[in-house]
N, C-alpha and C positions, 0 to 999 in steps of 0.2 A: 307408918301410914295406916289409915283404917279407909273401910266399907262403909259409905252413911250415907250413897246416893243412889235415890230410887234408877234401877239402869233403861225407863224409858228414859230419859233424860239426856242418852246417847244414841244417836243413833249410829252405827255405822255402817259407812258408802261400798261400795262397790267399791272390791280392790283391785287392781292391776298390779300382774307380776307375770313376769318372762319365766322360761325353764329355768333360765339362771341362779332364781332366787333361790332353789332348794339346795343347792351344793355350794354356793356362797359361803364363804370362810371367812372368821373375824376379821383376819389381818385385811380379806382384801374388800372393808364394807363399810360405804359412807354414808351415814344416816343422818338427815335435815326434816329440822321440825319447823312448823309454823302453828303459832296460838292466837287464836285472833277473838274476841267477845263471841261471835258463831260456831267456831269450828276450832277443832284442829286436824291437819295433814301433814304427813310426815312422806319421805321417799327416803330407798336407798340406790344405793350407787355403788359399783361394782369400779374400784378402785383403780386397776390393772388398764381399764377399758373405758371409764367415764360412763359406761351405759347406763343408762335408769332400769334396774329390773323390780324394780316394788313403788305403788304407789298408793296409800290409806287414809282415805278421807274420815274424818269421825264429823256429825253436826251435833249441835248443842239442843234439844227442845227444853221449852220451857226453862230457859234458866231464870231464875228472878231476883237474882242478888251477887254481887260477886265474891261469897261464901260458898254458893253452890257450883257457878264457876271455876273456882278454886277445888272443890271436890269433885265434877266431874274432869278436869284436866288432869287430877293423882289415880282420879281411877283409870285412865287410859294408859299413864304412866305407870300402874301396878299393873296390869295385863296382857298388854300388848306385847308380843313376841318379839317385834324388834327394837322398840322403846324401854325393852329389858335386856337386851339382850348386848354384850360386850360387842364392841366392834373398832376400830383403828379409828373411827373420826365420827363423832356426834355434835350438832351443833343446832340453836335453839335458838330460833326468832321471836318474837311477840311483837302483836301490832296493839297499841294502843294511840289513842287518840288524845292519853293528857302526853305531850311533846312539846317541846320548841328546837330551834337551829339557832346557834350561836355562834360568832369568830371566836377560832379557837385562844385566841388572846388572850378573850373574856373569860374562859374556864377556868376557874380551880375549884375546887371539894368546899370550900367554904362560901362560897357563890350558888353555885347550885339549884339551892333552892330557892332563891331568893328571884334567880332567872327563869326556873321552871312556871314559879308564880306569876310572872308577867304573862303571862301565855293561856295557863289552866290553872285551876284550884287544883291542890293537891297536899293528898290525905297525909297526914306526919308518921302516919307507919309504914307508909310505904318506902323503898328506897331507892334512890335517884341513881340514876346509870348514865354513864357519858359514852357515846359510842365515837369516836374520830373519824369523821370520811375522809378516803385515804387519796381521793383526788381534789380533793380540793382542803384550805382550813378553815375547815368548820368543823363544830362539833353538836353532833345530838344527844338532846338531854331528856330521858324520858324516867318516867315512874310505873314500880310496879310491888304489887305485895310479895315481901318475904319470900311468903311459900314457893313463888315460880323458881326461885336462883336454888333452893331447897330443893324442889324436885327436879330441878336441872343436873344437881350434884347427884341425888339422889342415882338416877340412871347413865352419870356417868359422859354430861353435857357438857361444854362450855359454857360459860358466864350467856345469860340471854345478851341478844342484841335486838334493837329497834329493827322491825324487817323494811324501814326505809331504808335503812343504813344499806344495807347490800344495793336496794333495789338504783337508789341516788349513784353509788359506786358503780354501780355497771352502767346507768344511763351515762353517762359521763365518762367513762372509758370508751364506750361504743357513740360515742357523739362525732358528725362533723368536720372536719378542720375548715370547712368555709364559712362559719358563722353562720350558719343556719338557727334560724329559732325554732326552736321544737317544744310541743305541749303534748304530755304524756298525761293520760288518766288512767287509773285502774279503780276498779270495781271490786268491791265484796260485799258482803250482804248487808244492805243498806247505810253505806257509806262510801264514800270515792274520796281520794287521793288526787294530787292534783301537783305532775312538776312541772314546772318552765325550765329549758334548759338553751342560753341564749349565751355564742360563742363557747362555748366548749365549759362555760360556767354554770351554776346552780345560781338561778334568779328567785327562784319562788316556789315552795311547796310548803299545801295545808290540807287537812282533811274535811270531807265534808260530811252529817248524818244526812239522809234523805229519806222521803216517805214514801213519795210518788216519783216517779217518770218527768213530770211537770217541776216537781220539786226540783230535782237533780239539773235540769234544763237553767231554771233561775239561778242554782250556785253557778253554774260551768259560766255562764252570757254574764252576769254579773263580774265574777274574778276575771274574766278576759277584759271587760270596760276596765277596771281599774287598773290592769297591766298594760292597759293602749293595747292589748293586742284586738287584729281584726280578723274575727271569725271567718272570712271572707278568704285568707291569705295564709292564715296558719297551717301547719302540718301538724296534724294529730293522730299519735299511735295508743289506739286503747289495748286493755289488757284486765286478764282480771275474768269476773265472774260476768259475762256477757258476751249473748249469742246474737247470729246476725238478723236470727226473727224476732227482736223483744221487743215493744213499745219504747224504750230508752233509745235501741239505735236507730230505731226509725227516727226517733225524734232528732237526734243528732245530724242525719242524714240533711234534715231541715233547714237546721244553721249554720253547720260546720262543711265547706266546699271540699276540703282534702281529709278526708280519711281513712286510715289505714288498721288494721289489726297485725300486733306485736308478730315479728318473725317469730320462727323457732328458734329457741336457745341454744347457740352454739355452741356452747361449753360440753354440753351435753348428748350424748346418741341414743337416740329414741327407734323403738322396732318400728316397723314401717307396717305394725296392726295396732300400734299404739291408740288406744278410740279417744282421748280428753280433745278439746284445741291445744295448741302449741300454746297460746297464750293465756290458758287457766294456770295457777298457782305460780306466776311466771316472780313474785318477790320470793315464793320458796327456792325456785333456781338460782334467784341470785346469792342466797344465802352462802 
């Protein structure tokens, strides 16, 4: 791996980390990454305990190509202290947006792509990942360049996963038993996700890019017309990169009668000076 990006290009956040994190031993340290066209965040976890004691946000500026992309994601990957560093369990999300969902019936390696294309264009060097949701059968099929599963090995990763994949898996474990319909959105920087989860099943999830506030408004009121649902009646849990002063959730406020923000992750123990919401980077938890 080489040096060949200018390092405004990253910026990185403000980190969170407990006393914990200085005496943390390999054996007992679980690190989860997330790569998203914006950012990447990674946390660790303190194995013994579940606790979160590290959390590293990096943002992307100016990226203009997904060359440069790919070389600021190696450079966080060549420097970062705990994305170098050995530990008992590393695992590697990526959100991208060329996807589809398929019964898992339909899968085999020689379909692939041929089902990814129904869905998105997608580039022939890239390579196609089947991820299996493990509560339900279906399978997600997404694309991504080489490099990432290379710098996954690289540090010492598991094979990347789609971070629906987890995110679908836990809505769906924590779903219900009375059939309730439920409509989850999450938020990242200028795009939203979108699951229907109706009897304890996976009805619907797509992603969406947006510009504006107005923009995001028209996909959300839109995808509900076409699922018959009524904005009026539905129970909606956001999540994600949004706060309760933004113009988005005012807007929401508007049309949506029941709304709620993502509990805290209960898998997880958080200090109780913990400063994020519970519900930022909430598909990295699921990971």
């Amino acid at each position: 791996m080489n040096h060949l990006l200018s390092p405004n290009k990253i910026i990185a956040g403000a980190k969170y980390a407990t006393p914990e994190e200085a005496t943390l031993t390999t054996s007992n340290s679980i690190v989860k990454i997330l790569i998203t066209p914006a950012q990447l965040v990674y946390l660790v976890i303190e194995r013994s305990s579940n606790k979160l004691v590290c959390l590293q946000p990096y943002q992307f500026s100016a990226i203009h190509n997904p060359a440069e992309w790919l070389l600021a994601v190696e450079e966080i990957f060549e420097t970062d202290y705990w994305l170098k560093r050995e530990v008992s369990e590393k695992k590697t999300s990526v959100f991208t947006t060329c996807f589809t969902l398929v019964p898992r019936e339909l899968d085999n390696e020689k379909s692939r792509t041929s089902l990814l294309k129904l869905n998105c264009p997608v580039n022939p060097e890239h390579m196609i990942y089947a991820d299996h949701l493990s509560a339900q059968k279906t399978t997600l099929l997404f694309a991504l360049p080489p490099a990432i599963a290379q710098m996954c090995n690289y540090v010492g990763s598991e094979y990347p996963r789609h971070s629906l994949t987890g995110f679908i898996d836990h809505l769906l474990s924590v779903s219900p038993a009375n059939g309730q319909e439920q409509l989850f959105v999450y938020f990242q920087s200028n795009t939203f996700q979108l699951v229907l989860i109706r009897n304890q099943a996976l009805c619907y999830c797509n992603s969406f890019n947006y510009r504006s506030p107005e923009d995001f408004m028209y996909y959300l009121l839109f995808a509900c017309k076409q699922l018959h649902i009524d904005p009026e009646l539905i129970a909606v849990t956001i999540m994600g990169e949004i706060v309760r002063d933004s113009v988005i959730y005012q807007l929401l406020t508007k049309y949506i009668r029941n709304i709620e923000f993502a509990k805290p992750f209960e898998a997880i123990q958080f200090d109780a000076d913990y400063p994020m919401p519970h519900y930022f980077f909430y598909n990295l938890f699921c990971l």
